[in-house]
C-alpha positions as CSV (number, residue, x, y, z in Angstrom):
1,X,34.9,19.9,-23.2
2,X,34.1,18.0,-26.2
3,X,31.2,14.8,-26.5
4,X,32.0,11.3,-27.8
5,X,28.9,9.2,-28.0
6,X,30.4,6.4,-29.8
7,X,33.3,5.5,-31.6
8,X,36.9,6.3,-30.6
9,X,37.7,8.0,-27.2
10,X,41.0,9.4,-26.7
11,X,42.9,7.8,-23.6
12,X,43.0,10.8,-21.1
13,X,38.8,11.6,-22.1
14,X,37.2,11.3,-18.8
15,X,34.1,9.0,-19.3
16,X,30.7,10.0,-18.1
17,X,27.2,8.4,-18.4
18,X,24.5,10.3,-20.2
19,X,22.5,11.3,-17.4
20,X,25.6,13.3,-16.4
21,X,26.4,14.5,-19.7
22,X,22.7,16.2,-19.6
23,X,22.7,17.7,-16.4
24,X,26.6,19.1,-17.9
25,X,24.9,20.6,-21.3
26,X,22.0,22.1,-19.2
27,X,24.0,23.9,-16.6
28,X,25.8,25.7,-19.5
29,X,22.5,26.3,-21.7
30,X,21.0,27.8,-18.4
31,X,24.6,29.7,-17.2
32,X,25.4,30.7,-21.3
33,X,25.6,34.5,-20.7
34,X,24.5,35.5,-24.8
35,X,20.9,34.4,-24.1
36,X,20.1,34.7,-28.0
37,X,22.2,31.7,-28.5
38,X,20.1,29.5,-26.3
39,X,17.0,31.4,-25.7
40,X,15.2,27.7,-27.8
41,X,16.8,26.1,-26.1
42,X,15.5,27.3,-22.7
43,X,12.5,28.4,-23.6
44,X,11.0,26.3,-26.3
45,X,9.4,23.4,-24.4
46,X,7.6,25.9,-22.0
47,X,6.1,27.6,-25.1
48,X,4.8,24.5,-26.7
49,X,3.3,23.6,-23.0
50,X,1.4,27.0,-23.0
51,X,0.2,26.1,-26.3
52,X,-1.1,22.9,-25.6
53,X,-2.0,24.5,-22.6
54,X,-4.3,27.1,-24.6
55,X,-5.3,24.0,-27.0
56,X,-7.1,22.3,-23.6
57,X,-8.9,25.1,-22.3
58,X,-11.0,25.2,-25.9
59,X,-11.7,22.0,-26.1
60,X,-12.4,21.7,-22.8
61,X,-14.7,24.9,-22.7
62,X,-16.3,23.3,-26.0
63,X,-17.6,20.3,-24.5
64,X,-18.5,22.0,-21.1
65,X,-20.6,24.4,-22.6
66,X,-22.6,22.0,-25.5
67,X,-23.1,20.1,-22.0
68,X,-24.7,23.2,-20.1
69,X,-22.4,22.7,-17.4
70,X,-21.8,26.1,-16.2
71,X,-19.5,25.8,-13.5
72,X,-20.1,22.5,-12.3
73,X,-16.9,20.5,-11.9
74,X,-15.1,23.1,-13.6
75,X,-11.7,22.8,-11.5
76,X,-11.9,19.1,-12.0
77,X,-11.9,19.3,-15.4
78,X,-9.5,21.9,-16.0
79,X,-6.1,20.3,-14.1
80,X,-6.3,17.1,-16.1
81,X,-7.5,18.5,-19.5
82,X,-5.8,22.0,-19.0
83,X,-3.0,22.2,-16.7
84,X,-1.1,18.7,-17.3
85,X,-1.3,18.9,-21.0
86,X,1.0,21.2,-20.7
87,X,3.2,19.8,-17.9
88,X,3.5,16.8,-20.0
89,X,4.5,18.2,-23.4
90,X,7.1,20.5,-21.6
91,X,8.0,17.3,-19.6
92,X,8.8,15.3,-22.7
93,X,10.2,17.6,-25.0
94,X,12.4,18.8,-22.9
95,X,13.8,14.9,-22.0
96,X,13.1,13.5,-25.1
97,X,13.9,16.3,-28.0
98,X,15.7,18.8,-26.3
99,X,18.0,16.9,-24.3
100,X,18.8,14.5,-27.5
101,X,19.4,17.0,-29.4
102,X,22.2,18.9,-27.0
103,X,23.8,15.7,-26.5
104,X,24.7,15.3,-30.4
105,X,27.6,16.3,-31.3
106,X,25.9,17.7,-35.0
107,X,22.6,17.5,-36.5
108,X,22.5,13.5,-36.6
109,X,18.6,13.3,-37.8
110,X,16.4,16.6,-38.4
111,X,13.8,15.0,-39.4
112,X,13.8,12.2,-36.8
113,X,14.1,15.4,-33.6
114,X,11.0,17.3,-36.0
115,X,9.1,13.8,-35.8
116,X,9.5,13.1,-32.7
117,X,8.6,16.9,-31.4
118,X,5.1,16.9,-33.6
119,X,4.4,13.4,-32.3
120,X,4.4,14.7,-28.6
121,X,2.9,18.2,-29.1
122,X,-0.4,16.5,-30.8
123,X,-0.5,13.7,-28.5
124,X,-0.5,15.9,-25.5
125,X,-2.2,18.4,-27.4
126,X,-4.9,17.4,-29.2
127,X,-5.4,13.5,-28.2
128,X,-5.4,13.3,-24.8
129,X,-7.9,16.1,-24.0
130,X,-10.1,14.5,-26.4
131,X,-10.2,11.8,-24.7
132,X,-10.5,13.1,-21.4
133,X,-12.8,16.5,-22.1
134,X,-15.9,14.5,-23.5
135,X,-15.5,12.2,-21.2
136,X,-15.7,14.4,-18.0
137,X,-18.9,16.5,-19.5
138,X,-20.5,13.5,-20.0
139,X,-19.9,12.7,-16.2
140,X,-21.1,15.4,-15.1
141,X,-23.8,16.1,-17.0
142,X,-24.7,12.6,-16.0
143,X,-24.1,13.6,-12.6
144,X,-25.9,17.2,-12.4
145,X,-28.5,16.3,-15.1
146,X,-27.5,19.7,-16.9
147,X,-28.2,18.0,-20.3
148,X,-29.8,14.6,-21.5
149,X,-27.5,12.0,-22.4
150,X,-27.4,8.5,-23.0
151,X,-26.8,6.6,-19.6
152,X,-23.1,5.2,-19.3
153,X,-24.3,1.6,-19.5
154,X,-25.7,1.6,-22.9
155,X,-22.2,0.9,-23.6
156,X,-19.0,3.1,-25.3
157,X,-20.7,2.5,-29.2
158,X,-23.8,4.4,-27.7
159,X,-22.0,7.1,-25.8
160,X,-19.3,7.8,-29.1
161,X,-22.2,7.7,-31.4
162,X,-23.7,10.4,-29.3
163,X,-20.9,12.2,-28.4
164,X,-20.0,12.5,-32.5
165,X,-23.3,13.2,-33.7
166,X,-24.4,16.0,-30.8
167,X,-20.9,17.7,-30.0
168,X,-18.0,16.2,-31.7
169,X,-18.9,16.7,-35.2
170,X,-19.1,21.2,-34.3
171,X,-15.8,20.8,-33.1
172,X,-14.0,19.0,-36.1
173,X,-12.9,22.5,-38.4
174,X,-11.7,24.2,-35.0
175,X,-9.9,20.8,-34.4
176,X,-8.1,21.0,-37.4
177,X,-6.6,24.9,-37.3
178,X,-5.6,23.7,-33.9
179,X,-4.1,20.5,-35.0
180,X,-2.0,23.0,-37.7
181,X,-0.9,25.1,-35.1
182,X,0.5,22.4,-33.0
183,X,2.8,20.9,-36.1
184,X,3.8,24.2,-37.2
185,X,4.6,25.4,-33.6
186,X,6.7,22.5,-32.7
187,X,8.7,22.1,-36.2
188,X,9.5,26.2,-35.9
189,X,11.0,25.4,-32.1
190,X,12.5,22.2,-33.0
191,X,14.2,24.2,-35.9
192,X,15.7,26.6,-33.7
193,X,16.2,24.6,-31.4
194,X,18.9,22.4,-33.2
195,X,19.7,25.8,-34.9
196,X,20.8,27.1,-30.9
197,X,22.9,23.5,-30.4
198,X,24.7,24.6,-33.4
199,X,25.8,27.6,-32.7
200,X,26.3,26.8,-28.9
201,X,28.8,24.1,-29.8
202,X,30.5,25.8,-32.5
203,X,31.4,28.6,-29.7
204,X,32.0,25.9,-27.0
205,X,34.9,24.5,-29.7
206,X,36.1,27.8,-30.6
207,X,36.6,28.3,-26.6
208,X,38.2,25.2,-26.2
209,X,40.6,25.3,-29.2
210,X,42.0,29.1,-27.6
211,X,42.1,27.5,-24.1
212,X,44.1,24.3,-25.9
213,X,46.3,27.3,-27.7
214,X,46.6,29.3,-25.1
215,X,48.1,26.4,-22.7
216,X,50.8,25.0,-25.0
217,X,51.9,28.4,-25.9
């Protein structure tokens, strides 16, 4: 079964939407019996997950522990700056990279799918527990008075100033390794990912044009 986004479509193709077409590619990916053919495919967005995953628990541990915070509010900090990091970068690379990329018939735009991949692993990765792990020491040490801090209503200009000056400012070589890691992680699965569509749909062909063969024999 052969993929026409756009263009001409032969008069006995049976039309399908995309969301169909997706759930079509991904029941082969997951049934495709040479597992070395799809095995990016498969298992790519669940390793950049773990690895923003990973990313979260530093910077969340950083903040908790310049904030003396022990274990006070430690499961409330750890499923949104932790756990759903990495639910949301498997979340949308899987709909967003992965899923374009299987529905391509070849490699329309590398660079656009490698773009697109680094954009969500350091968004998920590095921005958005930045924003949220500072933000929830601060609370609680507010809240358990584990470690003076400006009150909240001296306003955000008092609390960033603070936050970059006493705590932020440590974290900022660490930051940068990790930022590193998250490019270079998703450009080597987005890679091999497109690498795994390639080599799925030149088999899938190959099956088709013996099926097509072996019926008007």
């Amino acid at each position: 079964m052969a993929f026409v986004k756009s263009g001409k479509i032969p008069k006995d193709a049976v039309q399908i939407d995309e969301i169909e077409a997706a759930t079509y590619m991904w029941d082969i990916v997951t049934k495709w019996n040479n597992k070395s053919d799809t095995w990016a495919l498969r298992f790519g967005a669940l390793a950049l997950g773990a690895i923003n995953s990973i990313t979260g628990i530093t910077i969340n541990r950083h903040y908790r522990w310049k904030f003396r915070l022990g274990d006070y509010g430690f499961f409330s900090s750890a499923i949104p700056i932790v756990v759903m990091p990495g639910i949301l970068t498997i979340v949308f690379h899987k709909y967003l990279v992965t899923t374009d990329i299987l529905l391509s018939e070849r490699r329309n735009c590398p660079i656009c799918y490698e773009l697109k991949s680094a954009a969500i692993q350091v968004t998920f990765g590095i921005f958005y527990p930045m924003v949220l792990a500072p933000t929830s020491a601060l609370m609680f040490a507010n809240r358990y008075s584990t470690y003076r801090t400006p009150q909240l209503s001296e306003g955000p200009k008092v609390m960033f100033n603070f936050l970059r000056k006493h705590t932020t400012k440590s974290l900022t070589g660490p930051l940068a390794y990790l930022a590193v890691i998250q490019l270079a992680a998703s450009a080597t699965v987005t890679y091999y990912e497109m690498k795994n569509n390639s080599s799925l749909k030149s088999k899938l062909r190959a099956i088709e044009q013996k099926l097509d063969e072996e019926l008007y024999q």
